[in-house]
Backbone as a chain_set.jsonl record, in Angstrom:
{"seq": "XXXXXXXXXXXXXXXXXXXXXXXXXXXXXXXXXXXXXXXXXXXXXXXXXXXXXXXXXXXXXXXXXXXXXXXXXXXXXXXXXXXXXXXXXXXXXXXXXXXXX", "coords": {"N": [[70.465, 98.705, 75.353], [73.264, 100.053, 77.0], [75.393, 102.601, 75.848], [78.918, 103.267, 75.695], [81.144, 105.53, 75.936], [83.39, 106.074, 74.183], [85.576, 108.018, 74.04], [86.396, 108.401, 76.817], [87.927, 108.521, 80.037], [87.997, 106.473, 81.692], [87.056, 104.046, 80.611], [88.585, 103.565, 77.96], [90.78, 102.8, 80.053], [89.682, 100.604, 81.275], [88.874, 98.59, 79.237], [91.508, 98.517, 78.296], [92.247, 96.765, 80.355], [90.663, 94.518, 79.993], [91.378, 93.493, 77.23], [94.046, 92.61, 78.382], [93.095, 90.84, 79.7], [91.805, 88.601, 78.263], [94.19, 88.459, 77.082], [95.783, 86.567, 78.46], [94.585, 84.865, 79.688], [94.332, 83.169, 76.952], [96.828, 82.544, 76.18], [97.267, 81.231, 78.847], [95.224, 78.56, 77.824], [96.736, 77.935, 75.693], [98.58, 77.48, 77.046], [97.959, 75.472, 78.466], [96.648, 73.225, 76.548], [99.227, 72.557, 75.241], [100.498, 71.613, 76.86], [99.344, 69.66, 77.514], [99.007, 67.698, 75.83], [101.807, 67.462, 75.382], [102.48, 65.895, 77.307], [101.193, 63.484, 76.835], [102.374, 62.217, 74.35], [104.901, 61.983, 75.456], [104.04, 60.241, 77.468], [103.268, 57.55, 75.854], [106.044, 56.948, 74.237], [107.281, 56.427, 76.263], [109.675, 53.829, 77.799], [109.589, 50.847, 78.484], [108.558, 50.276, 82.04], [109.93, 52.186, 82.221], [110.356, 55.604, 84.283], [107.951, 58.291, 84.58], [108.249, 60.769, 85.861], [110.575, 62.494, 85.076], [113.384, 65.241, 84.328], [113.19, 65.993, 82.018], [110.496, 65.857, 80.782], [109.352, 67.581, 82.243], [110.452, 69.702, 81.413], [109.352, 71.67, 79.816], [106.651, 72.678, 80.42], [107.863, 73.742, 82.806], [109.57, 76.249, 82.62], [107.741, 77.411, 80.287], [105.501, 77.986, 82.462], [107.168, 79.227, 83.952], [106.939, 81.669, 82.605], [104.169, 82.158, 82.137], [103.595, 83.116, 85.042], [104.732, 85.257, 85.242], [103.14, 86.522, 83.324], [100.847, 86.81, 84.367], [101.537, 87.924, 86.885], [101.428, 90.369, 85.452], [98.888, 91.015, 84.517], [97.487, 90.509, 86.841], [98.175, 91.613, 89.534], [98.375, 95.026, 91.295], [98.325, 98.054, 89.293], [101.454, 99.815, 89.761], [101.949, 103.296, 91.435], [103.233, 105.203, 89.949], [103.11, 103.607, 87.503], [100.956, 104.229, 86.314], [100.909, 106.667, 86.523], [101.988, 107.542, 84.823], [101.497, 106.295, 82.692], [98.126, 107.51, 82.127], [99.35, 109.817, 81.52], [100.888, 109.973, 79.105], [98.531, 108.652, 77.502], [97.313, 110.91, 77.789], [98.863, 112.764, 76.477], [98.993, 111.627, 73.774], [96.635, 111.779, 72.806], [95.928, 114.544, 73.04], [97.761, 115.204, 70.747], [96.831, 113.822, 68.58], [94.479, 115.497, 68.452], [95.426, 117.774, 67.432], [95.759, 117.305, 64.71]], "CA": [[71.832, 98.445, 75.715], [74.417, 101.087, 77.176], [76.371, 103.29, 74.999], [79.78, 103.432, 76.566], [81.75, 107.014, 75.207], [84.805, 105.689, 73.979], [86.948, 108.938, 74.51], [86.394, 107.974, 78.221], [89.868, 107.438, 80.109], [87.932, 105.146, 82.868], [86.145, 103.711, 79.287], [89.79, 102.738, 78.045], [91.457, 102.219, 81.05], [88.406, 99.489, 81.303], [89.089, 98.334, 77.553], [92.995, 97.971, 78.387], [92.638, 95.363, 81.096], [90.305, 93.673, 79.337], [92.544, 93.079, 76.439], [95.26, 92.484, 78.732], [92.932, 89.587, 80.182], [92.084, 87.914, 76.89], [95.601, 87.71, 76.149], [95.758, 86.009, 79.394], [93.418, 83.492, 78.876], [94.926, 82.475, 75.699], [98.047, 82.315, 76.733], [96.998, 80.346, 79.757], [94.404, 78.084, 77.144], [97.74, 77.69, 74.997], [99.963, 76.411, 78.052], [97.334, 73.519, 78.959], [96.903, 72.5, 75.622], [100.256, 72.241, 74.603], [101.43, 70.718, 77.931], [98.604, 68.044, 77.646], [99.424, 66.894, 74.13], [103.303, 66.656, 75.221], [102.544, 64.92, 78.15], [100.232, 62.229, 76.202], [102.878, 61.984, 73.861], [106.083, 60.977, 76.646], [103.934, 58.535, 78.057], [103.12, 57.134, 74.735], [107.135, 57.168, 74.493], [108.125, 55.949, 77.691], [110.435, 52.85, 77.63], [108.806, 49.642, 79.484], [109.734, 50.533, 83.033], [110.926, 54.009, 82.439], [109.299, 56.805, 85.062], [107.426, 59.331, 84.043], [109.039, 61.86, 86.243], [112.124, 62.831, 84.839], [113.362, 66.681, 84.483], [113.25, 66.335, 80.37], [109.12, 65.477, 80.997], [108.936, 68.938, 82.654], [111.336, 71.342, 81.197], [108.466, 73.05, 78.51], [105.615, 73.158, 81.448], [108.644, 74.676, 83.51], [109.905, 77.45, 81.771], [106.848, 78.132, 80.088], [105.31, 78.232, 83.504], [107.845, 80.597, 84.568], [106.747, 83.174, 81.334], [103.316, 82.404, 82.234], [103.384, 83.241, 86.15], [105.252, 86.662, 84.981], [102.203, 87.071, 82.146], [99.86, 86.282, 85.415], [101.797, 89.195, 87.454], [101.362, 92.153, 85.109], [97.87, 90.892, 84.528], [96.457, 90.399, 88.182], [98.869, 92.416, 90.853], [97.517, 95.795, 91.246], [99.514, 98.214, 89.507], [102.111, 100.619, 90.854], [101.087, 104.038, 91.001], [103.831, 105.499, 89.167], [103.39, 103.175, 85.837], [99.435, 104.265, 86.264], [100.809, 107.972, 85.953], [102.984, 107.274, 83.532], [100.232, 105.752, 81.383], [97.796, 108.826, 81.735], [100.236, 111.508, 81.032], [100.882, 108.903, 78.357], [97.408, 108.4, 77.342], [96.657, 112.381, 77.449], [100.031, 113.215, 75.349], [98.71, 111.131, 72.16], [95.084, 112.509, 72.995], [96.307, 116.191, 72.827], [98.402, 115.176, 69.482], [95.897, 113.461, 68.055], [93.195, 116.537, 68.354], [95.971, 118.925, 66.512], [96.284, 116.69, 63.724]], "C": [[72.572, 99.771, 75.873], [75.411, 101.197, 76.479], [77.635, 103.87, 75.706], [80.534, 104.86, 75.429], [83.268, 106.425, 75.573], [86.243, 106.566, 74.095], [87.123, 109.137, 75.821], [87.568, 107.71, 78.977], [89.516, 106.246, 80.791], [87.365, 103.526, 81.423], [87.342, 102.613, 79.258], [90.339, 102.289, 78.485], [90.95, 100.471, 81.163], [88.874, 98.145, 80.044], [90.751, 97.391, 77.66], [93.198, 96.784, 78.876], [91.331, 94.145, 80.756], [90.926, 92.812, 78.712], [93.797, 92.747, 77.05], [94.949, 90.601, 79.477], [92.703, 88.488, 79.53], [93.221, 87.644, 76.516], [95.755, 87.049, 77.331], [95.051, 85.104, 79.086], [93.711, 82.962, 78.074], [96.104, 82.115, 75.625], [97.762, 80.817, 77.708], [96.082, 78.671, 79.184], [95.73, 77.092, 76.026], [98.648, 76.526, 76.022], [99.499, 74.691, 78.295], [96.886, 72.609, 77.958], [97.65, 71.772, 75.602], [100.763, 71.126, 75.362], [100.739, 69.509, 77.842], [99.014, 67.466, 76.676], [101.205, 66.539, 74.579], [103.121, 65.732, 76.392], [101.688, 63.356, 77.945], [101.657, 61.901, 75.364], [104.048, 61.41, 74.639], [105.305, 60.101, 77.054], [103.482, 57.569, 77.069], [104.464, 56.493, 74.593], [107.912, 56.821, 75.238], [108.541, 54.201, 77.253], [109.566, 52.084, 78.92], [109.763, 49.729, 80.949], [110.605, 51.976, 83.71], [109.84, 54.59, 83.742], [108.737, 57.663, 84.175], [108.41, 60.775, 84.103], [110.985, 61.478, 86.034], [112.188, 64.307, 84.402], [112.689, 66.889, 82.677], [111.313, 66.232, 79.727], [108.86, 67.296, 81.444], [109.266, 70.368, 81.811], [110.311, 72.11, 80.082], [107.654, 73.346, 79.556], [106.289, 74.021, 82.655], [108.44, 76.064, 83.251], [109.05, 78.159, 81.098], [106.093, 78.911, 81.027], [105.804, 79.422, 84.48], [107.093, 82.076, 83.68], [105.107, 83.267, 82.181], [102.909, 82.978, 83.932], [103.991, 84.92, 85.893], [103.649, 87.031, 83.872], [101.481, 87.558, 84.046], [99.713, 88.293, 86.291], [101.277, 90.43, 86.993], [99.677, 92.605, 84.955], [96.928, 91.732, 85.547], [96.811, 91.46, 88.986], [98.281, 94.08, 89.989], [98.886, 96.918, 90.55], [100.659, 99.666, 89.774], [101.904, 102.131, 90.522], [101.85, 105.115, 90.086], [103.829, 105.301, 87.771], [101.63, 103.993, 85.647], [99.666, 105.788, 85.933], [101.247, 108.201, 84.924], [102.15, 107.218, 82.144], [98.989, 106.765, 80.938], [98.218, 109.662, 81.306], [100.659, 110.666, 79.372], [99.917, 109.532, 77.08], [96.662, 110.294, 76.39], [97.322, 113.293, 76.307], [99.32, 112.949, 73.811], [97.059, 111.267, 71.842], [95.381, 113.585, 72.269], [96.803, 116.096, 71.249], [97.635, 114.461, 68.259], [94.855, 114.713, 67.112], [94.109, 117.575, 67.579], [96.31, 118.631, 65.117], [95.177, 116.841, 62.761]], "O": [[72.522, 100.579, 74.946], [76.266, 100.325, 76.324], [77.48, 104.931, 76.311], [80.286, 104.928, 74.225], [83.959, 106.338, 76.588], [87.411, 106.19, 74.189], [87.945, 109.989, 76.16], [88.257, 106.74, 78.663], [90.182, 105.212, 80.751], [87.423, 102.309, 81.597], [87.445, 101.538, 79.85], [90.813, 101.269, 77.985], [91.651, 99.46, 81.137], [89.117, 96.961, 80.276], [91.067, 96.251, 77.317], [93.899, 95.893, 78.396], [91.24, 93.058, 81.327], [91.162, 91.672, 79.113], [94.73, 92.574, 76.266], [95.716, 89.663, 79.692], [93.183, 87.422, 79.915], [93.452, 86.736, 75.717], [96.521, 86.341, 76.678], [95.057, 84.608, 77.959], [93.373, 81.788, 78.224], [96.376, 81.203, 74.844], [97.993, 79.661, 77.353], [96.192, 77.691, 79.92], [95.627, 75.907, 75.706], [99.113, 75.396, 75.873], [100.013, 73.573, 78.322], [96.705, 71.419, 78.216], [97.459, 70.572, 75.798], [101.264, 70.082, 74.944], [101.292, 68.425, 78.03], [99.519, 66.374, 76.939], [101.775, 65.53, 74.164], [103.756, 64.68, 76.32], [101.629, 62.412, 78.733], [102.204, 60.997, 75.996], [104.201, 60.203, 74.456], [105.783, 58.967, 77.072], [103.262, 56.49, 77.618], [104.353, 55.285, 74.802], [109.13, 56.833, 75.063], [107.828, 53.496, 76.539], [109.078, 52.578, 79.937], [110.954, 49.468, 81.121], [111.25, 52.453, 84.644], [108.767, 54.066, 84.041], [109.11, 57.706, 83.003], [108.968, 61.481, 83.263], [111.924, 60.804, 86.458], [111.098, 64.773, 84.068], [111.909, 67.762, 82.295], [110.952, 66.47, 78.574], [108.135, 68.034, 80.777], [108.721, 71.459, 81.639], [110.68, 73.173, 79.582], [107.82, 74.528, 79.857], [105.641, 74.796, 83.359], [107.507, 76.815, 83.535], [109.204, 79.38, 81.058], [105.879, 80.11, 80.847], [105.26, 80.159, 85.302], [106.837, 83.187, 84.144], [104.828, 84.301, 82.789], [101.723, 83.299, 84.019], [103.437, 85.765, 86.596], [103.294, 88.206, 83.967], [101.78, 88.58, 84.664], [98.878, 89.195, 86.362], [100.812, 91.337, 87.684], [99.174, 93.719, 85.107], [96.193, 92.717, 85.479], [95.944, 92.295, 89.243], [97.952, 94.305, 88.824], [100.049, 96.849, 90.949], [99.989, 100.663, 90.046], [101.675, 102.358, 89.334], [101.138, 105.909, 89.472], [104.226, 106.1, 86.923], [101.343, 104.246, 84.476], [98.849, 106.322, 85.184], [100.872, 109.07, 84.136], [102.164, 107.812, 81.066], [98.74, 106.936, 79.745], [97.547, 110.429, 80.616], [100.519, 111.492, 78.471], [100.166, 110.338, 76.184], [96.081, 110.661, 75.369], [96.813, 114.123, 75.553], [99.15, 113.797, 72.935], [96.462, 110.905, 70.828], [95.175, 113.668, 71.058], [96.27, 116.888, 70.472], [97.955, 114.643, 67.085], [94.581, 114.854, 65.92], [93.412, 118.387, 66.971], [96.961, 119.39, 64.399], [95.276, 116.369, 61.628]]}, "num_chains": 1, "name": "protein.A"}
């Protein structure tokens, strides 16, 4: 098995969006849970006759939906090359301060 050299930046860089996709996933694992269990539970709930669709049925798969389509963004979209310098000079700062310590 390959020994990856963890003081690597492409190593970490690697490492970062990993961990950035795991929390993704769990997040995303969390939303369809939750939303299935409330949506078993309203129609459990529903008055003889009632609809399903009504806004007060949606508003957690909404709004969560909204958080989770922003998680999605920072995740997936590629990203801009400014935060990417940002994050090396970053990255190399607490490197350098590290090694004098």
């Amino acid at each position: 098995m390959e020994r990856f050299d963890e003081n690597n930046i492409e190593y970490q860089r690697a490492r970062r969006q990993v961990e950035r996709l795991r929390g993704f996933y769990g997040h995303l694992f969390a939303y369809i849970a939750v939303n299935a269990m409330i949506v078993v539970y309203n129609c459990m709930n529903l008055e003889p006759g009632e609809s399903y669709f009504q806004f007060k049925n949606f508003f957690t798969a909404t709004f969560w939906g909204i958080g989770l389509a922003a998680h999605a963004f920072t995740v997936f979209l590629p990203r801009a090359s400014f935060i990417r310098k940002w994050e090396d000079n970053k990255i190399k700062e607490l490197m350098d301060k590290h090694k004098d310590q």
